[in-house]
C-alpha angles and dihedrals in degrees: 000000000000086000083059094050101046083051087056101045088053092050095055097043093059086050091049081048087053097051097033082056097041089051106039087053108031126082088194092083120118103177108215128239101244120231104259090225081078085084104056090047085063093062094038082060099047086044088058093054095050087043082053097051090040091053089046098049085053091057089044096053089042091256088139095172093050078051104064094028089059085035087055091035081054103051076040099060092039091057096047085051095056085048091051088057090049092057086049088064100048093040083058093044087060089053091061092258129132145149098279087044094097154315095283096043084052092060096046089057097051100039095051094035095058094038081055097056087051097044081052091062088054086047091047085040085060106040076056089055091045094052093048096045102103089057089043085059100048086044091232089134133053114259095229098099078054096052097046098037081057093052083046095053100039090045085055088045085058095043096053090056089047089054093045088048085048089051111046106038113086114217 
């Protein structure tokens, strides 16, 4: 897993070098007003992380119902993240702005796009886990797929506030 992360974290900080380049020497940037949803996506996605350590504390403590109800709060709130960004698209397609629109709109779309195929492994990574809760409780399965599947989506939860840090500070 940690392979994985450290290949993610490459990939987005070329990609930060690349925007951080096209918009310190280009007069062709328009930075774009973001959806203010983003926002609240943002809490959706903190949510999810406190609903995952709260399903894994349960398991932990043998309070296999709280388990699967925070496991399932959790696969709940990442959907409805990945939702929320889909209607940040489309608030900013309304506006007139898409991903040939400039420079700036370009580099929304990529950066959220790909943030959101890796935040849809975590969501597959958790309907596994859903799927294999009862076997976690009754700890007929080893915890690692719980373990990793929590780093994963931890390390997403960091990497969408860099990006909305990224995204929002002009420099």
């Amino acid at each position: 897993m940690w392979m994985a992360l450290v290949a993610i974290v490459m990939l987005f900080a070329s990609f930060t070098s690349a925007l951080i380049v096209r918009r310190g020497g280009s007069s062709d940037w328009a930075a774009i007003a973001l959806p203010p949803i983003l926002y609240l996506n943002t809490l959706i996605l903190l949510a999810s992380s406190v609903a995952f350590e709260l399903s894994r504390r349960a398991l932990g403590a043998g309070r296999d119902s709280q388990f699967k109800l925070w496991l399932y709060v959790t696969s709940i709130l990442g959907v409805a993240f990945m939702g929320g960004q889909l209607l940040a698209w489309r608030e900013l397609a309304a506006h007139g702005v898409y991903l040939s629109t400039n420079p700036s709109s370009s580099f929304f779309y990529l950066l959220t796009a790909a943030h959101g195929l890796h935040l849809l492994g975590g969501v597959f990574a958790l309907f596994y886990l859903v799927l294999r809760s009862p076997q976690l409780a009754a700890g007929l399965k080893k915890r690692v797929a719980l373990d990793v599947t929590a780093i994963y989506w931890h390390f997403m939860d960091v990497l969408w506030i860099y990006l909305l840090i990224l995204l929002t500070v002009r420099l």
